[in-house]
C-alpha positions in Angstrom: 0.0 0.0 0.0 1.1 3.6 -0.9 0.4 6.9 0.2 -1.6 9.3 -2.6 -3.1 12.5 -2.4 -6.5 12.5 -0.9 -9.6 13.8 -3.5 -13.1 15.2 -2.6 -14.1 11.7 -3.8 -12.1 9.6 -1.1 -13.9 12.0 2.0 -16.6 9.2 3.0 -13.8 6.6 3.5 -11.9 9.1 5.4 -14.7 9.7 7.6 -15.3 6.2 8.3 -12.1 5.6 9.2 -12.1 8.1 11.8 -15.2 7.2 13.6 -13.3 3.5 13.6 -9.9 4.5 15.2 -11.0 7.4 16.9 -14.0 7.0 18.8 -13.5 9.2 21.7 -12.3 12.2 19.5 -15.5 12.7 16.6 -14.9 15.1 14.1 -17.7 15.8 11.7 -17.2 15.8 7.7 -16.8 19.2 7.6 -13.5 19.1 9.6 -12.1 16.6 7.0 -13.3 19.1 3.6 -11.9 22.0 4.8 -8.4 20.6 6.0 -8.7 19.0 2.0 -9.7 22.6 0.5 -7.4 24.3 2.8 -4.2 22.3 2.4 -5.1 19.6 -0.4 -0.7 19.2 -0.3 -1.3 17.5 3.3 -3.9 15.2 3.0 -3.3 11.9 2.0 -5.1 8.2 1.7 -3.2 4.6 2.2 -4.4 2.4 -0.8 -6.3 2.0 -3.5 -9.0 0.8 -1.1 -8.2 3.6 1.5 -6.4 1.8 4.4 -5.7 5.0 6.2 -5.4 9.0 5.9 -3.3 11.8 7.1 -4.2 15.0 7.3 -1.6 18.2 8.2 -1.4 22.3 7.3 0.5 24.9 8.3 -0.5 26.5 11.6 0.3 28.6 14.4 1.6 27.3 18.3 -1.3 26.5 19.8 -3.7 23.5 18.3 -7.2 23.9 17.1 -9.6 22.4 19.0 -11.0 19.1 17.3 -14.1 19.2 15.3 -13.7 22.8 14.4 -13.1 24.6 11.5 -10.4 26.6 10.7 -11.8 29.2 8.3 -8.3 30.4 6.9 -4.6 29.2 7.6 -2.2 31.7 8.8 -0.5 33.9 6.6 2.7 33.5 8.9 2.7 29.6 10.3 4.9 29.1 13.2 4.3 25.2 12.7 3.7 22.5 10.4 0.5 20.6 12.0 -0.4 17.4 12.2 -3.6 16.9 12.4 -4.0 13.2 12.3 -2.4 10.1 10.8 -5.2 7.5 11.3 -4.3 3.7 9.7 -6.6 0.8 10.1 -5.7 -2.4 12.1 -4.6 -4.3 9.0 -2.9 -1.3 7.7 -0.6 -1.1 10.8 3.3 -2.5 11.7 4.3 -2.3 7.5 6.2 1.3 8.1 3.1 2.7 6.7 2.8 5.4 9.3 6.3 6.3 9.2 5.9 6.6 5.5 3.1 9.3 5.8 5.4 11.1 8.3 8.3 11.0 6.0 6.2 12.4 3.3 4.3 15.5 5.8 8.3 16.3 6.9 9.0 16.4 3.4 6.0 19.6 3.3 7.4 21.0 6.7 11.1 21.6 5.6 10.3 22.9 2.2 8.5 25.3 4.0 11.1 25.7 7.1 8.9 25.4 9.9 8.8 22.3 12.6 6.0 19.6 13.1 3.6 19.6 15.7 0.6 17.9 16.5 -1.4 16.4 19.7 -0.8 12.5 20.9 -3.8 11.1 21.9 -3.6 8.7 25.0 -1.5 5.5 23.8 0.1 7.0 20.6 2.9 9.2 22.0 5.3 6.2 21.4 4.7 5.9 18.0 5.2 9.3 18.1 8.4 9.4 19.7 9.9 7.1 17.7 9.3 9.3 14.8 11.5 12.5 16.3 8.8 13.8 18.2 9.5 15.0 21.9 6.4 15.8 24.3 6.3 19.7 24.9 3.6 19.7 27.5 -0.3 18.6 28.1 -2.6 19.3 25.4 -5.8 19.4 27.2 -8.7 20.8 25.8 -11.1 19.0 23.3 -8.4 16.4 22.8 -8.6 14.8 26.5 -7.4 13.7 29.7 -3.9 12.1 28.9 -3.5 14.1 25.9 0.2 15.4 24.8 1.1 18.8 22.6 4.3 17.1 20.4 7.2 19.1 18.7 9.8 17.5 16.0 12.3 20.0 15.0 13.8 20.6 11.9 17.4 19.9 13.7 16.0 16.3 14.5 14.3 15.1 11.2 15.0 11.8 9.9 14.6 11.6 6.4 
């Protein structure tokens, strides 16, 4: 399985996906079209018959909130965001979600800025063993157990 760029048309599959690995953090469709018309350069689907998805965008320090739209990105992004990397059971252990990291760094660097994103209880060690080092609680709409992430560009692995 590969990673592609994600289309309006792959949307529903992305959606079900989420509701499957991430039950305790919803996010409605909406969420999921506007990252895609925002930032079509960060989302991505695993397979032909959509394994998995990532979605990222340039963004400022502090997270959004999940299930909220953005409305704009920043004009001046202080981060590269990730958003979420969500693989199906049968998608996982192959280097797949290493493979979507590798490809979101690729985004970050050509722009300059570091990746972020939000560890939701029990995926910080995937996390960390992607370059990623805990920065502090995230809180919020993401949850109790919930970790803000940073992976500078002085520790990427490409």
């Amino acid at each position: 399985m590969t990673w592609r760029p994600m289309t309006p048309a792959d949307l529903p599959a992305v959606s079900r996906i989420a509701v499957a690995v991430h039950p305790r953090h919803p996010e409605g469709d909406a969420v999921f079209a506007e990252r895609l018309a925002l930032w079509p350069r960060g989302c991505l689907v695993l397979g032909a018959g959509i394994r998995g998805y990532a979605l990222s965008h340039p963004w400022g320090l502090h997270p959004p909130p999940l299930d909220t739209l953005l409305g704009a990105l920043p004009a001046r992004p202080e981060v590269y965001y990730i958003h979420d990397v969500a693989l199906m059971p049968e998608a996982r252990g192959g280097g797949a979600g290493s493979a979507a990291v590798a490809r979101l760094a690729a985004v970050a660097d050509a722009m300059g800025l570091p990746l972020a994103l939000v560890a939701v209880p029990g995926s910080a060690p995937f996390w960390a063993r992607q370059g990623f080092a805990i920065t502090g609680p995230a809180g919020g709409s993401y949850g109790e157990g919930s970790v803000a992430m940073r992976r500078p560009a002085s520790t990427r692995r490409e």
